[in-house]
TORROLUM-907710 format. One record per residue (C-alpha): x, y, z. Coordinates in steps of 0.2 Angstrom, whole numbers, padded with zeros to 4 digits, always signed. Last residue first. Example, Ala and Ser with C-alpha at 12.3 -4.5 7.8 and 13.67 -1.06 7.14 Angstrom:
2
+0068-0005+0036+0062-0022+0039
//
This chain:
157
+0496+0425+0239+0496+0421+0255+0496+0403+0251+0513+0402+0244+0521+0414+0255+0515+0404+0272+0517+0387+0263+0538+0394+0260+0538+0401+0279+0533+0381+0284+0547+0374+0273+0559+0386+0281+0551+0381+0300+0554+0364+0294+0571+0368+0289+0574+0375+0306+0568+0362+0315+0581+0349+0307+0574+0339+0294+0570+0319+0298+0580+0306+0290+0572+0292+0284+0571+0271+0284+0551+0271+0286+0554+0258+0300+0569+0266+0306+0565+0282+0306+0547+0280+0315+0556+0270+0330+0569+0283+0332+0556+0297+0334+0559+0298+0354+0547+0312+0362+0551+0329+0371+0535+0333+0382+0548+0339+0396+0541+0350+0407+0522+0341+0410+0509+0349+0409+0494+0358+0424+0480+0368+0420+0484+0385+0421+0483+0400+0436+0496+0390+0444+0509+0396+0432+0526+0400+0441+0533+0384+0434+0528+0385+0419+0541+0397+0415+0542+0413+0405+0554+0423+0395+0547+0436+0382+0545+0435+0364+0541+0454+0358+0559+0459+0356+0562+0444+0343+0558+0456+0331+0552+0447+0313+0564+0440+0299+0552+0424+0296+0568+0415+0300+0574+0421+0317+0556+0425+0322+0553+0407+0321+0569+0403+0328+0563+0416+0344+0547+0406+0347+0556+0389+0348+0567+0395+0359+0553+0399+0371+0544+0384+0368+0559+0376+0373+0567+0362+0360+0572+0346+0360+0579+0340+0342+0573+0324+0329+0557+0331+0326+0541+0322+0329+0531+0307+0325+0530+0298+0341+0523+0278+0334+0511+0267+0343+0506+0252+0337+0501+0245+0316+0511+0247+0300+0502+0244+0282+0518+0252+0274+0505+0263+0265+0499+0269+0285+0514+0272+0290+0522+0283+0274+0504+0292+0277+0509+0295+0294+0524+0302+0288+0519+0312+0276+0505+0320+0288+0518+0324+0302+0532+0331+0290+0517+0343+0283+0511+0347+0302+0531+0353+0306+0535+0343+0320+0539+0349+0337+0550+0340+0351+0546+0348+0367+0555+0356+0380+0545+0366+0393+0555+0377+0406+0560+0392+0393+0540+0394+0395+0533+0409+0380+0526+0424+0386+0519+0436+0369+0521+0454+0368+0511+0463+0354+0518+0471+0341+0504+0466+0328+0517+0454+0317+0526+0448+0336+0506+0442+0340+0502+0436+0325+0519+0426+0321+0518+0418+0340+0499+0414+0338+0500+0404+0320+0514+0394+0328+0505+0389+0342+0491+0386+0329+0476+0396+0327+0458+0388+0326+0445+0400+0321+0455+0410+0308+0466+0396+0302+0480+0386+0308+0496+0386+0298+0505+0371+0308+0512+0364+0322+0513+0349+0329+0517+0339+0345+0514+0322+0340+0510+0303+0349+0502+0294+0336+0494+0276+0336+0490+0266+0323+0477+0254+0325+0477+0234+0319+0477+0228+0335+0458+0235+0339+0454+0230+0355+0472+0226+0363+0479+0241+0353+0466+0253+0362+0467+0247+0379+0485+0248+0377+0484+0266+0370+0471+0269+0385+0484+0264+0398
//
């Protein structure tokens, strides 16, 4: 309702519905910042095999939006990936890619959580809007994760 609420105010607004990950920094890590910390350090992390989302590299997101924005587009736009995912699945590409141990990603669900607030199962978005108005093709997950390992190298030096 408040997107609509938004749009009927200010018309001329953009919109994004995302789920996105990045390389976070030392006060703000990313989800994808905690899985390669924890599985670097050993440690075991619990990631829900019951929560399918549609993830999007932040580079892809910012090019995109700025592809939006240059295009003088206005509404609501998901700019995400083109596959569904678990977070659990997720985790293990990562690890898959970086070359780490997929030993310390362990199975959960969100179902058996009542400790935490509660979300939705499926947080998988539709992107065929976004690719048809900037005319492009998205990279699979795993490219985006590639690009992503590149930026890692690239500033950790």
């Amino acid at each position: 309702k408040s997107e609509y609420k938004i749009l009927k105010i200010n018309p001329k607004s953009i919109i994004i519905r995302t789920n996105f990950y990045c390389l976070g920094n030392k006060e703000r890590q990313s989800f994808s910042d905690i899985i390669l910390n924890s599985v670097k350090s050993k440690k075991e992390i619990s990631l829900f095999k019951d929560v399918h989302y549609t993830p999007i590299y932040g580079k892809y997101l910012l090019k995109y939006l700025f592809g939006l924005i240059k295009k003088k587009k206005f509404g609501i736009y998901n700019i995400c990936s083109n596959e569904i995912i678990t977070k659990y699945k997720f985790g293990q590409k990562i690890c898959d890619i970086f070359h780490l141990n997929k030993k310390f990603i362990k199975v959960s669900y969100l179902k058996n959580r009542n400790d935490i607030v509660k979300r939705p199962f499926n947080m998988a978005l539709d992107n065929t809007k976004l690719k048809k108005t900037l005319n492009i093709k998205i990279p699979s997950i795993n490219r985006q994760i590639q690009v992503m390992k590149k930026d890692f190298i690239r500033l950790k030096k």
